[in-house]
OpenMM code with the backbone's topology and positions (N, CA, C; nanometers):
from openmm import Vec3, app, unit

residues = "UNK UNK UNK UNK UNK UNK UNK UNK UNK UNK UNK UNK UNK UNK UNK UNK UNK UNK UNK UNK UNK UNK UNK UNK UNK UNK UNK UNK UNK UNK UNK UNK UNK UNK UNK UNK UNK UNK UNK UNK UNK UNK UNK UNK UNK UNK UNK UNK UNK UNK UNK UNK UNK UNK UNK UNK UNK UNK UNK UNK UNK UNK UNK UNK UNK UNK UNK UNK UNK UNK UNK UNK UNK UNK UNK UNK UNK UNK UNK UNK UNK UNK UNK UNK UNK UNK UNK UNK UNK UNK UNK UNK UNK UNK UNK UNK UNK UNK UNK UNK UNK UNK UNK UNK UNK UNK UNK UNK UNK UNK UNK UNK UNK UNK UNK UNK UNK UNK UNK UNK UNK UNK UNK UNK UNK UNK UNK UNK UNK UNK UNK UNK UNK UNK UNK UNK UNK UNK UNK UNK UNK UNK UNK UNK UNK UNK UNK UNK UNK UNK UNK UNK UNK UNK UNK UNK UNK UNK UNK UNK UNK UNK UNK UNK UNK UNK".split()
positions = [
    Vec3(-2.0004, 0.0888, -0.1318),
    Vec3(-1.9027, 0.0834, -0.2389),
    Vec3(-1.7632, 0.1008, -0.1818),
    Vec3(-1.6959, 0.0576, -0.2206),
    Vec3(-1.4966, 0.0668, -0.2253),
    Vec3(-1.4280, 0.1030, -0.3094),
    Vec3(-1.3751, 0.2312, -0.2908),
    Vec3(-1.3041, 0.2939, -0.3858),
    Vec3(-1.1680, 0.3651, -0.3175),
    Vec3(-1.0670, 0.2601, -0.2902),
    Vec3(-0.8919, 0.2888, -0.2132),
    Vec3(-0.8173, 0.2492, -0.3277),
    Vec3(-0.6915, 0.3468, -0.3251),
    Vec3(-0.6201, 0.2794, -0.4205),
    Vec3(-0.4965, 0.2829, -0.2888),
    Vec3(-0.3572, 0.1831, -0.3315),
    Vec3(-0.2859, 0.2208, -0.2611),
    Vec3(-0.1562, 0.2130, -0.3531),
    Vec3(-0.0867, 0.2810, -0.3422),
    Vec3(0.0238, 0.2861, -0.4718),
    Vec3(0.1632, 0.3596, -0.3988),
    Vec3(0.2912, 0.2977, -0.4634),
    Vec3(0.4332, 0.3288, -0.4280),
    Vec3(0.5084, 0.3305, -0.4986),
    Vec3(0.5858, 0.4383, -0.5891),
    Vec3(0.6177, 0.4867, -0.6808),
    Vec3(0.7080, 0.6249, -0.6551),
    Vec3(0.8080, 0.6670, -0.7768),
    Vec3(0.8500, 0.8139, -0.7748),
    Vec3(0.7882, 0.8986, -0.8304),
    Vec3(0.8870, 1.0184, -0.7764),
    Vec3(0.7544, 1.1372, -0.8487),
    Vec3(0.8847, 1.1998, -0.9751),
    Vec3(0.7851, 1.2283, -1.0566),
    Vec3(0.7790, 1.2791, -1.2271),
    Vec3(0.8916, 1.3815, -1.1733),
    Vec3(0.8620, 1.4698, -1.1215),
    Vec3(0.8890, 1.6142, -1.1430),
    Vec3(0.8453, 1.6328, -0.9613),
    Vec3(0.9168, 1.7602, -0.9527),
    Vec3(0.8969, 1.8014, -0.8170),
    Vec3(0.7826, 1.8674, -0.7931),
    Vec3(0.6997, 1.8584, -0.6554),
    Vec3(0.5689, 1.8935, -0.6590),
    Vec3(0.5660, 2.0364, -0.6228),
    Vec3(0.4714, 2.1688, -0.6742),
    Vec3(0.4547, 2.2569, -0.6314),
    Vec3(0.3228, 2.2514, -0.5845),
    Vec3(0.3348, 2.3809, -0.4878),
    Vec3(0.1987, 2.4241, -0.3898),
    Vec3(0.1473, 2.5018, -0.4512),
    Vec3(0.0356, 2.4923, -0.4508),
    Vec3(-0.0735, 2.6207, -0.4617),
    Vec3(-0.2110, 2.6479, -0.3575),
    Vec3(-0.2336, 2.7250, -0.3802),
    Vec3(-0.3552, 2.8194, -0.2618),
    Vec3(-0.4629, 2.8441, -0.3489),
    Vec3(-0.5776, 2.7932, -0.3434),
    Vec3(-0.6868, 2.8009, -0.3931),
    Vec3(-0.7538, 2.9445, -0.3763),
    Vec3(-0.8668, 2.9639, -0.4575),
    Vec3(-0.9101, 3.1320, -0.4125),
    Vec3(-0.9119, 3.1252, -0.2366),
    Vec3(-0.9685, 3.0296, -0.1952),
    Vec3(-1.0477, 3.0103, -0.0090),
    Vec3(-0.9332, 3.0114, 0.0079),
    Vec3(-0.8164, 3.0093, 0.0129),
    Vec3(-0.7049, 2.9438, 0.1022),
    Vec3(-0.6711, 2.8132, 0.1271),
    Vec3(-0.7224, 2.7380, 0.0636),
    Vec3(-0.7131, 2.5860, 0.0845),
    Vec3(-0.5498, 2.5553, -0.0111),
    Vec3(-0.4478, 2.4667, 0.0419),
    Vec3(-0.3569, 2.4411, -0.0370),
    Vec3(-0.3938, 2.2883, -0.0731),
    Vec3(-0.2781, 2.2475, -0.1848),
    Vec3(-0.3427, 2.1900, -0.3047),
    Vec3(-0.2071, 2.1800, -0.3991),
    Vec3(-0.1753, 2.0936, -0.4136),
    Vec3(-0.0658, 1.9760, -0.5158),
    Vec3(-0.0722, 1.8958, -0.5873),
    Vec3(-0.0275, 1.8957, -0.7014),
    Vec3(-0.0693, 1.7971, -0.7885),
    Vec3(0.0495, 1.7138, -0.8889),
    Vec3(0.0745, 1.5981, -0.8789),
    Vec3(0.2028, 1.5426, -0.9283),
    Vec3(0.1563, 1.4317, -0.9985),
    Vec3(0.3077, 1.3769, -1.0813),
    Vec3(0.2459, 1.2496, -1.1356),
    Vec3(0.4022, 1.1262, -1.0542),
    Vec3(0.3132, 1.0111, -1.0550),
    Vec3(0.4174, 0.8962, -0.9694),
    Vec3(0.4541, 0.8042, -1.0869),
    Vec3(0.5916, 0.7300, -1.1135),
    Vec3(0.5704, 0.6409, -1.1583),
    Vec3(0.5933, 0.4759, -1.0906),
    Vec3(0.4920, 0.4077, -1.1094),
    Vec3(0.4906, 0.2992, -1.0483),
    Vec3(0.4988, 0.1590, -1.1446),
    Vec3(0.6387, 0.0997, -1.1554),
    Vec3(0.6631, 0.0072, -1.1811),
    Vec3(0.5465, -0.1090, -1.2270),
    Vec3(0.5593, -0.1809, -1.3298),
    Vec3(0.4398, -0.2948, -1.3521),
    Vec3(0.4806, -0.4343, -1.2833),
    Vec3(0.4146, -0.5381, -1.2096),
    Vec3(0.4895, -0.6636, -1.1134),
    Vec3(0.5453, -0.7128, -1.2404),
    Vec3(0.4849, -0.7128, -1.3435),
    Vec3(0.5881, -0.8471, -1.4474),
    Vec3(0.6704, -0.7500, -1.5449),
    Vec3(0.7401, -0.8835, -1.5955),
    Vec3(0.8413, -0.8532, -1.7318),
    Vec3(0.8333, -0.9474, -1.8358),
    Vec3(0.8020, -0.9073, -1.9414),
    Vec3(0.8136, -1.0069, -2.0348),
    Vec3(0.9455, -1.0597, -2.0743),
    Vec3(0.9715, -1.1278, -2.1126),
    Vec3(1.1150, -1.1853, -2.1918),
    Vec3(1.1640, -1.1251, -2.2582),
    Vec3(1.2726, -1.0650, -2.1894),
    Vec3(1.3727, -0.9618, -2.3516),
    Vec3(1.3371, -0.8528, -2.3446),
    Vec3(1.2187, -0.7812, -2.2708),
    Vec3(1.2245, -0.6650, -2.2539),
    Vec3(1.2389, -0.5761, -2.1119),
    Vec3(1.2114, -0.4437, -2.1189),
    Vec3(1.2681, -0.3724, -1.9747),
    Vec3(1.1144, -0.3692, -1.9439),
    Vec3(1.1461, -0.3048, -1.7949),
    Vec3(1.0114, -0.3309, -1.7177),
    Vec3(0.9610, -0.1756, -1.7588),
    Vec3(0.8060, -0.1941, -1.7655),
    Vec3(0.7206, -0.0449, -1.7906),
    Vec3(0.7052, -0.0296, -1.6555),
    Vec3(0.6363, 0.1003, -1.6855),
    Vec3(0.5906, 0.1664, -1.5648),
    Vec3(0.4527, 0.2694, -1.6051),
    Vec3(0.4019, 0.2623, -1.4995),
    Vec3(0.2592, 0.3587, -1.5667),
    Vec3(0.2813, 0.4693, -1.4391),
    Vec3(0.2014, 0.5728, -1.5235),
    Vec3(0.2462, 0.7195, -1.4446),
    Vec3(0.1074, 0.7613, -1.4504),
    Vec3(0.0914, 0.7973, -1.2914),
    Vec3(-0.0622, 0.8291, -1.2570),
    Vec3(-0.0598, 0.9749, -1.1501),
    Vec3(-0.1643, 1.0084, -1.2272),
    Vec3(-0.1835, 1.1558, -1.1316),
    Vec3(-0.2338, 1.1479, -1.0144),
    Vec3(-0.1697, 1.2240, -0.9193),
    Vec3(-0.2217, 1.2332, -0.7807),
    Vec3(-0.2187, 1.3615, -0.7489),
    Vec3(-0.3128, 1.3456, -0.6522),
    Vec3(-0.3931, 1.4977, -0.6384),
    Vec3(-0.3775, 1.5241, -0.4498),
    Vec3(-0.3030, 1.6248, -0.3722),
    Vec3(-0.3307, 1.6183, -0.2711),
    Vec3(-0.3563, 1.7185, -0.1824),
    Vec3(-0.4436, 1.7868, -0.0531),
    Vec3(-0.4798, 1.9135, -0.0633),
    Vec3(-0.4697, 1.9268, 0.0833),
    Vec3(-0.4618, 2.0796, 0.1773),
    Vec3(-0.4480, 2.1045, 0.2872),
    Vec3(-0.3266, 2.0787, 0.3432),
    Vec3(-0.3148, 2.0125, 0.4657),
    Vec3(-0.1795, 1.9632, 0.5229),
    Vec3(-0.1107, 1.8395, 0.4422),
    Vec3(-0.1622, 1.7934, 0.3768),
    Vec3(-0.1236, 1.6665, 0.3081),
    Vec3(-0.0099, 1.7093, 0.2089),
    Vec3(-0.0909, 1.7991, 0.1138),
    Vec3(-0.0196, 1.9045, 0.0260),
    Vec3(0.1210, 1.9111, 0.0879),
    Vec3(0.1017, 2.0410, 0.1925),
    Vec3(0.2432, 2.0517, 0.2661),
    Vec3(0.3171, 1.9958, 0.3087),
    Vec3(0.2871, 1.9147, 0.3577),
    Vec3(0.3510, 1.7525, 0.3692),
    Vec3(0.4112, 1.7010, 0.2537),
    Vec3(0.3142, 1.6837, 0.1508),
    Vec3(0.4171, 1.6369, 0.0496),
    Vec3(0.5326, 1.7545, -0.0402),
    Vec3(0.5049, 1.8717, -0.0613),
    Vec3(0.6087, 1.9560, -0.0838),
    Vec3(0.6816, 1.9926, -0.0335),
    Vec3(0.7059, 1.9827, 0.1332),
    Vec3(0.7883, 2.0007, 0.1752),
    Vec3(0.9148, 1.8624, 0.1645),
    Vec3(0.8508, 1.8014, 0.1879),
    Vec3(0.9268, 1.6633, 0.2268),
    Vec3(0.9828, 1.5838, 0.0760),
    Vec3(0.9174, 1.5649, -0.0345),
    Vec3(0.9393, 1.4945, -0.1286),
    Vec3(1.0014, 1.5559, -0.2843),
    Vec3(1.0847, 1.5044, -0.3357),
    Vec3(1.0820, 1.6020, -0.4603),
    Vec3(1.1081, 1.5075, -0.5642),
    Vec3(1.1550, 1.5457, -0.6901),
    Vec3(1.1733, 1.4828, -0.8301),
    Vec3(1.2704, 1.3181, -0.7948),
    Vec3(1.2276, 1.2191, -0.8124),
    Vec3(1.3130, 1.0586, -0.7947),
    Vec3(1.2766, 1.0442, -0.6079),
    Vec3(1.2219, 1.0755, -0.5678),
    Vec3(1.1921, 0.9837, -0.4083),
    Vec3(1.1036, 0.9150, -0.4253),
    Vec3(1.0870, 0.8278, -0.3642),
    Vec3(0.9893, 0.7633, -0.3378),
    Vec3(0.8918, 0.7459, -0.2198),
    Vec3(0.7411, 0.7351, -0.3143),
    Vec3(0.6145, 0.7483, -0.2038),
    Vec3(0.5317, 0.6465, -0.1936),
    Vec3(0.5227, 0.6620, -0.0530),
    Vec3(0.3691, 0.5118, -0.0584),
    Vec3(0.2434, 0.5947, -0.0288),
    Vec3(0.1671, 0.5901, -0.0706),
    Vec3(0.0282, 0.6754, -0.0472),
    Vec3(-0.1290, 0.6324, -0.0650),
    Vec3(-0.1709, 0.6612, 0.0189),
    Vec3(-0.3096, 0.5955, -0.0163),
    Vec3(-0.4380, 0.6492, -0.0372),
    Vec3(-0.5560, 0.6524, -0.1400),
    Vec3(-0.6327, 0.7560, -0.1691),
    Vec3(-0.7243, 0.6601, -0.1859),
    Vec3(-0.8157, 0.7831, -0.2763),
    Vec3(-0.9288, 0.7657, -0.3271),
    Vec3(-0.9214, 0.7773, -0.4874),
    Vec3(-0.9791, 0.7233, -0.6179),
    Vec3(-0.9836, 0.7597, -0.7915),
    Vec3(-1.0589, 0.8268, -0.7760),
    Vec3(-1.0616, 0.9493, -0.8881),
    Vec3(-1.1320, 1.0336, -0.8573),
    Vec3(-1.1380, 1.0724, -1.0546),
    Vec3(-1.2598, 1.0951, -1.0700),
    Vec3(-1.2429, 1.1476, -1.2259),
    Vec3(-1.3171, 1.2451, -1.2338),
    Vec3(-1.2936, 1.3261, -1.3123),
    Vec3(-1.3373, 1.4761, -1.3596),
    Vec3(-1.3393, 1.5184, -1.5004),
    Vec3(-1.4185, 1.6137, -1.5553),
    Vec3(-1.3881, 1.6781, -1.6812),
    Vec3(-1.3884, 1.8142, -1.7118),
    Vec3(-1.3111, 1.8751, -1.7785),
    Vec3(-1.2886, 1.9914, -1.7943),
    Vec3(-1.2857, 2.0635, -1.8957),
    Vec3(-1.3193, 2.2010, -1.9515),
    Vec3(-1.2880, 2.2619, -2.0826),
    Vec3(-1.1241, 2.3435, -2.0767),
    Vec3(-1.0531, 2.3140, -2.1687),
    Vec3(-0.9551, 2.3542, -2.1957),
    Vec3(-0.9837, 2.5119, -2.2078),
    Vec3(-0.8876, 2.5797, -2.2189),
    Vec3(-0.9064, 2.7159, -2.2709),
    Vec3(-0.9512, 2.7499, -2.4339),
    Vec3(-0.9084, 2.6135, -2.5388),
    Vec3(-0.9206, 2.6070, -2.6769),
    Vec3(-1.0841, 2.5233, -2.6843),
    Vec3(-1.0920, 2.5071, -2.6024),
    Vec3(-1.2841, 2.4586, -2.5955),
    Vec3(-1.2859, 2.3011, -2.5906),
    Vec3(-1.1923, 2.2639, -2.5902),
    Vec3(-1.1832, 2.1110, -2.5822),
    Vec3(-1.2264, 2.0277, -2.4503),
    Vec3(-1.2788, 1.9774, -2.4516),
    Vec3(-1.3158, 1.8887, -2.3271),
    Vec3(-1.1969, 1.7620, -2.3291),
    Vec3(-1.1580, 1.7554, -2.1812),
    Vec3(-1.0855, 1.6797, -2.1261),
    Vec3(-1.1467, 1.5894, -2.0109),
    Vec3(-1.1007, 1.4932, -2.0164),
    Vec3(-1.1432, 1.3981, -1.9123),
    Vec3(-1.0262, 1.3192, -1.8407),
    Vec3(-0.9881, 1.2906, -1.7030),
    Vec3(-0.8530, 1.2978, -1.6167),
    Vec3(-0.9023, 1.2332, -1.4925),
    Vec3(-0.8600, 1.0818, -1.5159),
    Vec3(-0.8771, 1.0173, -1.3997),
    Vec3(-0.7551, 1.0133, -1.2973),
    Vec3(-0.7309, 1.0444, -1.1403),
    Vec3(-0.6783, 1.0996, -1.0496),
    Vec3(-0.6457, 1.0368, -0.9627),
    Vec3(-0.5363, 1.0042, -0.8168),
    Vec3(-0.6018, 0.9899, -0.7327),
    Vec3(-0.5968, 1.0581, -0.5991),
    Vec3(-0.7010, 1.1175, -0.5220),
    Vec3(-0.6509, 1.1749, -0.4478),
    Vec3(-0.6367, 1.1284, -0.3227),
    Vec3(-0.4974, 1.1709, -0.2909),
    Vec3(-0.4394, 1.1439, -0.1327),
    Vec3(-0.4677, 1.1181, -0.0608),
    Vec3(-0.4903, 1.0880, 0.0632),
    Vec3(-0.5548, 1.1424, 0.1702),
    Vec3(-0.4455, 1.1184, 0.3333),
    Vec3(-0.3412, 0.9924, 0.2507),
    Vec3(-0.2190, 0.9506, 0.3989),
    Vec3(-0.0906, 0.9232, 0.2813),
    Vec3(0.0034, 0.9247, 0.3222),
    Vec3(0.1542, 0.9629, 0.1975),
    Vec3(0.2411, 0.9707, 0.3429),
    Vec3(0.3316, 0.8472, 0.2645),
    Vec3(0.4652, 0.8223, 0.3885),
    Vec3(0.5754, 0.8079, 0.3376),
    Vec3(0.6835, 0.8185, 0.4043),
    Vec3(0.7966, 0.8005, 0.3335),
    Vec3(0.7869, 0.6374, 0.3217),
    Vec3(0.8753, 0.6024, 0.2217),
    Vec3(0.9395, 0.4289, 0.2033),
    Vec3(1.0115, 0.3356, 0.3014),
    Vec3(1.0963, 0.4401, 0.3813),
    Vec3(1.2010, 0.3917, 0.4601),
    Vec3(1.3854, 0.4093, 0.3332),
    Vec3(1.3336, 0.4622, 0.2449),
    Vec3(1.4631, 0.5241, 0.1332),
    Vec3(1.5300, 0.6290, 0.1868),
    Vec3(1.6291, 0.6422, 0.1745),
    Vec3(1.7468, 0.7215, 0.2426),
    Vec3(1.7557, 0.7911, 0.1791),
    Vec3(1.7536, 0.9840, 0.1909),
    Vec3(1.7683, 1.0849, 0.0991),
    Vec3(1.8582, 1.1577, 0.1750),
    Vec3(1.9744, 1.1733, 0.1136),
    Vec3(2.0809, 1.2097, 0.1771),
    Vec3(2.1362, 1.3154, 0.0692),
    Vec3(2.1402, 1.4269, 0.0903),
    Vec3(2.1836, 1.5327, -0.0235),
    Vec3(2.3444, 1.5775, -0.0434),
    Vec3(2.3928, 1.5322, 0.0808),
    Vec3(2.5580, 1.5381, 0.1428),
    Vec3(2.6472, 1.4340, 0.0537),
    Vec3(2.5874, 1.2849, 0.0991),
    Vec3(2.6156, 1.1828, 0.0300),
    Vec3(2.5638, 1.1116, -0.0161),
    Vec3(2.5829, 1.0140, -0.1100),
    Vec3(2.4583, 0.8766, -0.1743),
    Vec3(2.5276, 0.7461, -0.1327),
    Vec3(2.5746, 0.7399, 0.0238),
    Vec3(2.5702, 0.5789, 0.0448),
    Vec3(2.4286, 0.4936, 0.0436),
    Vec3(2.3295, 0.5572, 0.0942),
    Vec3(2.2135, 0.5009, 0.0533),
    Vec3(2.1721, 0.4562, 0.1843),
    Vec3(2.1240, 0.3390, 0.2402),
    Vec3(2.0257, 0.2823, 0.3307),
    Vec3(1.9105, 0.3450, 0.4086),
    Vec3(1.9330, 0.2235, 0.5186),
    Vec3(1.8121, 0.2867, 0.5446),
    Vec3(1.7758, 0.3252, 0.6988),
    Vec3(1.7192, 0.3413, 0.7997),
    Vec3(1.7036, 0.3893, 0.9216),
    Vec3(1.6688, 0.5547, 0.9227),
    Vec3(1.7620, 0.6444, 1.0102),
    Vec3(1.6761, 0.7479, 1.0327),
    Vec3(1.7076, 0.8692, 0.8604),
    Vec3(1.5887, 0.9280, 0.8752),
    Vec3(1.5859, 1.0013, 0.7263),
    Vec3(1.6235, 1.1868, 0.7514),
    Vec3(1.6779, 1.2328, 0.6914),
    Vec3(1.7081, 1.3878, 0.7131),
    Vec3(1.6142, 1.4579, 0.5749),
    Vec3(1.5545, 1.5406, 0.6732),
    Vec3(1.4883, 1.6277, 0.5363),
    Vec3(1.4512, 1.7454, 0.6367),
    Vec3(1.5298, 1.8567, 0.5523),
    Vec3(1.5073, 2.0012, 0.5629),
    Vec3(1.5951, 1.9901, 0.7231),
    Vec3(1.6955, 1.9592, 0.7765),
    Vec3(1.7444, 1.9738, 0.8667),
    Vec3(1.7035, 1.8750, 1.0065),
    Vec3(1.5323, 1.8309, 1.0441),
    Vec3(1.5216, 1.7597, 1.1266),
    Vec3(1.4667, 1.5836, 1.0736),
    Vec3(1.5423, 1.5205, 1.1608),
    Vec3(1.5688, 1.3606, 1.1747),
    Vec3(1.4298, 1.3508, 1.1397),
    Vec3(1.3981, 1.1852, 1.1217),
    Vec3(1.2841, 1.1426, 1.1538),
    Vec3(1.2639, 1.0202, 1.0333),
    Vec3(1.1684, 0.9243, 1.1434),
    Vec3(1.2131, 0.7754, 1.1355),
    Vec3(1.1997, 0.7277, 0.9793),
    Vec3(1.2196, 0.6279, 0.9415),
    Vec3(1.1681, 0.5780, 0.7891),
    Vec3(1.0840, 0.5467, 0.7686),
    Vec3(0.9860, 0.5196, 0.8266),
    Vec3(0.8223, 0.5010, 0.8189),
    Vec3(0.7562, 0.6266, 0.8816),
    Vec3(0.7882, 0.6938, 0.8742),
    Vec3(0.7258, 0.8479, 0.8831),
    Vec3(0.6221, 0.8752, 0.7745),
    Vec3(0.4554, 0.8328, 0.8555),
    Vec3(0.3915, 0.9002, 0.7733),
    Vec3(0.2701, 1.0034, 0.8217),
    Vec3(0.2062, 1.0569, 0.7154),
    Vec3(0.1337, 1.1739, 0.7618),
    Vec3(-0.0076, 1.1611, 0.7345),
    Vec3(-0.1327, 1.1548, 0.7789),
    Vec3(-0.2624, 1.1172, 0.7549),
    Vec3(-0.3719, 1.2128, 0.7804),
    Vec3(-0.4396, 1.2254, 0.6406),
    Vec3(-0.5141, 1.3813, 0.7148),
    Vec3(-0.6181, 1.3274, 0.8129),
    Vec3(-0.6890, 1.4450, 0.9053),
    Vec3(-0.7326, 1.3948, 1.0132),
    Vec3(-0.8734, 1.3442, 0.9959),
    Vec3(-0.9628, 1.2409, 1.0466),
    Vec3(-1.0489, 1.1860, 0.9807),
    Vec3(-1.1293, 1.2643, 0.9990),
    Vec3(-1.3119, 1.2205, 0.9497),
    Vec3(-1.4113, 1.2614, 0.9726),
    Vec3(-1.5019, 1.2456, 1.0650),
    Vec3(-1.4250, 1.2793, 1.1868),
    Vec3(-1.5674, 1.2465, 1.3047),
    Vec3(-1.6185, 1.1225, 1.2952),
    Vec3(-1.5476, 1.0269, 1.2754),
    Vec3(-1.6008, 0.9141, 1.2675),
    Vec3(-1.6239, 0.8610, 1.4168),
    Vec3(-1.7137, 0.7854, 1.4535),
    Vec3(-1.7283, 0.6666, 1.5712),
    Vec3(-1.6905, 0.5062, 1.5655),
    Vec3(-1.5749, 0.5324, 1.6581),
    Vec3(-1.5063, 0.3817, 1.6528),
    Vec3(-1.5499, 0.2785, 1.7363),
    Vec3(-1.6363, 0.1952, 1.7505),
    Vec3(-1.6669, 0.1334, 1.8645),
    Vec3(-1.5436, 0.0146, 1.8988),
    Vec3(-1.5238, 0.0907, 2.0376),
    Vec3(-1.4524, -0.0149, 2.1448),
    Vec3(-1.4478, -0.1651, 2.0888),
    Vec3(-1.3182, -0.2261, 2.0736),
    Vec3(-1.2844, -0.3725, 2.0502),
    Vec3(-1.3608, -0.4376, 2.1500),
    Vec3(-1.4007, -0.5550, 2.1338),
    Vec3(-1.4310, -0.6402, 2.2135),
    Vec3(-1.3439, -0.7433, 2.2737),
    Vec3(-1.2745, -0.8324, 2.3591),
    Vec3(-1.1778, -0.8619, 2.3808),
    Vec3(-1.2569, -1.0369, 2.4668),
    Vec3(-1.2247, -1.1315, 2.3392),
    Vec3(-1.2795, -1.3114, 2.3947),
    Vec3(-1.1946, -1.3755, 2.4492),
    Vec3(-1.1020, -1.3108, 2.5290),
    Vec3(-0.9810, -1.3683, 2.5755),
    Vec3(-1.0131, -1.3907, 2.6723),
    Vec3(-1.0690, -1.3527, 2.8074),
    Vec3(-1.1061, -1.3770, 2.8920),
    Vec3(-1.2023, -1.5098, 2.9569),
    Vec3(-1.2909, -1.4875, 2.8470),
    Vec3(-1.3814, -1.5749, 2.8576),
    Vec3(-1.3977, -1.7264, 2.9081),
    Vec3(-1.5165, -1.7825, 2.9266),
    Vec3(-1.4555, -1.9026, 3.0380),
    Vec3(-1.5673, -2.0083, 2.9370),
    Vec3(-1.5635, -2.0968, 2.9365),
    Vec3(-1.6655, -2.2567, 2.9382),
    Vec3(-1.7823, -2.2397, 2.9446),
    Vec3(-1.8119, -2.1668, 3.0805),
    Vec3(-1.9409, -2.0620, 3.1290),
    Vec3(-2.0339, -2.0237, 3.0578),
    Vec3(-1.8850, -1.9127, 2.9342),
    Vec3(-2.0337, -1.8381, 2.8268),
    Vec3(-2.0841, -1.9063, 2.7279),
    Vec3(-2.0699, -2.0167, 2.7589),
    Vec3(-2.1620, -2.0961, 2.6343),
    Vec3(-2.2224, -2.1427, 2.6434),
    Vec3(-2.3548, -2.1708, 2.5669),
    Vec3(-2.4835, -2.2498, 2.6145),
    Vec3(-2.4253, -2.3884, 2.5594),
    Vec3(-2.5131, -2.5339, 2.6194),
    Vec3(-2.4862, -2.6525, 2.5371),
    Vec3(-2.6172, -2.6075, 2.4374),
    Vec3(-2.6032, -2.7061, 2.3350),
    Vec3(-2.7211, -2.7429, 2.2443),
    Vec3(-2.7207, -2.8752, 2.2870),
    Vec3(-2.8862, -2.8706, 2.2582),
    Vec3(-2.9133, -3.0352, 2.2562),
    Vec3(-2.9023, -3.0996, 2.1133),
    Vec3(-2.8396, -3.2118, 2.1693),
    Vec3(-2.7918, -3.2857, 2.0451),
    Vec3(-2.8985, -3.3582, 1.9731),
    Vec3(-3.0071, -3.3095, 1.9344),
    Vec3(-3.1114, -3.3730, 1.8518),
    Vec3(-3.0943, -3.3782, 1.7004),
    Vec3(-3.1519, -3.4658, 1.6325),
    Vec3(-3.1395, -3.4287, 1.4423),
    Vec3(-3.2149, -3.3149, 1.4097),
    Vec3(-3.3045, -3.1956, 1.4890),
    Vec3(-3.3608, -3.1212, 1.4617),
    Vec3(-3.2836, -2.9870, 1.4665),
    Vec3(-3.1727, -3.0046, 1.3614),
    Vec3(-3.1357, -2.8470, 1.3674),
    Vec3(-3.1658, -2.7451, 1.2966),
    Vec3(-3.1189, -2.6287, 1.3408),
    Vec3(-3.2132, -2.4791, 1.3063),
    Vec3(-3.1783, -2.4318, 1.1717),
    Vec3(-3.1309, -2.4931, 1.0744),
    Vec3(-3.0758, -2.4768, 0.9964),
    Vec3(-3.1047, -2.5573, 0.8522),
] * unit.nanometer
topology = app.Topology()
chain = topology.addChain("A")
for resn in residues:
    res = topology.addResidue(resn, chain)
    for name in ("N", "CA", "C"):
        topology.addAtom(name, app.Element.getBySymbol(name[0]), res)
């Protein structure tokens, strides 16, 4: 199954941290991301989706991002349900994080000429495609194979008969 979303959008409101009972940190914001079309005569919507992001990712994004920046990020949907405190059941489709980069948008708190190249946040530089990816799962990558080399050699002929294997 395939389940990535990838989405680039601002954020609602500025993100806060929290610390789970274990110690695990953990953020939760909403983005809004523009719709590709416009109808005639009217302004463009935007849909606003929750994202969910936890550990270094988290910190990453609270440190670095706040209310109107913009994020590119890429996750997983994730849905859940919950009882309210008034007994109500809720249901809250999500998505959570897992890599979140800057845009290459210029956040400049001094001035708003704007562009784009190197980015300042919290005092140290760093490039406009600066992004952050949590670390994978032990996965096994097998070695590329590389047909560049190859000669005339590695190929068998076929015989050209009407009897093919197919």
């Amino acid at each position: 199954m395939l389940n990535r979303v990838i989405l680039m959008g601002r954020l609602v409101s500025d993100p806060e941290l929290k610390t789970t009972n274990s110690g695990l940190s953990v953020t939760s914001f909403r983005i809004a991301v523009d719709r590709g079309y416009v109808k005639a005569g009217e302004e463009r919507k935007a849909d606003f989706i929750d994202i969910v992001c936890w550990r270094n990712t988290a910190e990453f994004v609270c440190r670095y991002f706040g209310k109107g920046s913009m994020i590119a990020l890429e996750g997983q949907l994730q849905t859940r349900t919950y009882q309210r405190k008034d007994g109500t059941n809720r249901y809250v489709v999500e998505v959570v994080a897992d890599n979140v980069s800057f845009t290459g948008e210029r956040r400049d708190n001094n001035n708003n000429n704007g562009g784009y190249g190197q980015q300042q946040y919290g005092g140290n530089s760093y490039p406009s495609q600066q992004t952050y990816q949590a670390p994978a799962q032990q996965s096994y990558q097998q070695p590329q194979t590389s047909y560049q080399s190859g000669t005339n050699n590695d190929f068998q002929n076929m015989p050209l008969d009407d009897d093919l294997p197919f």
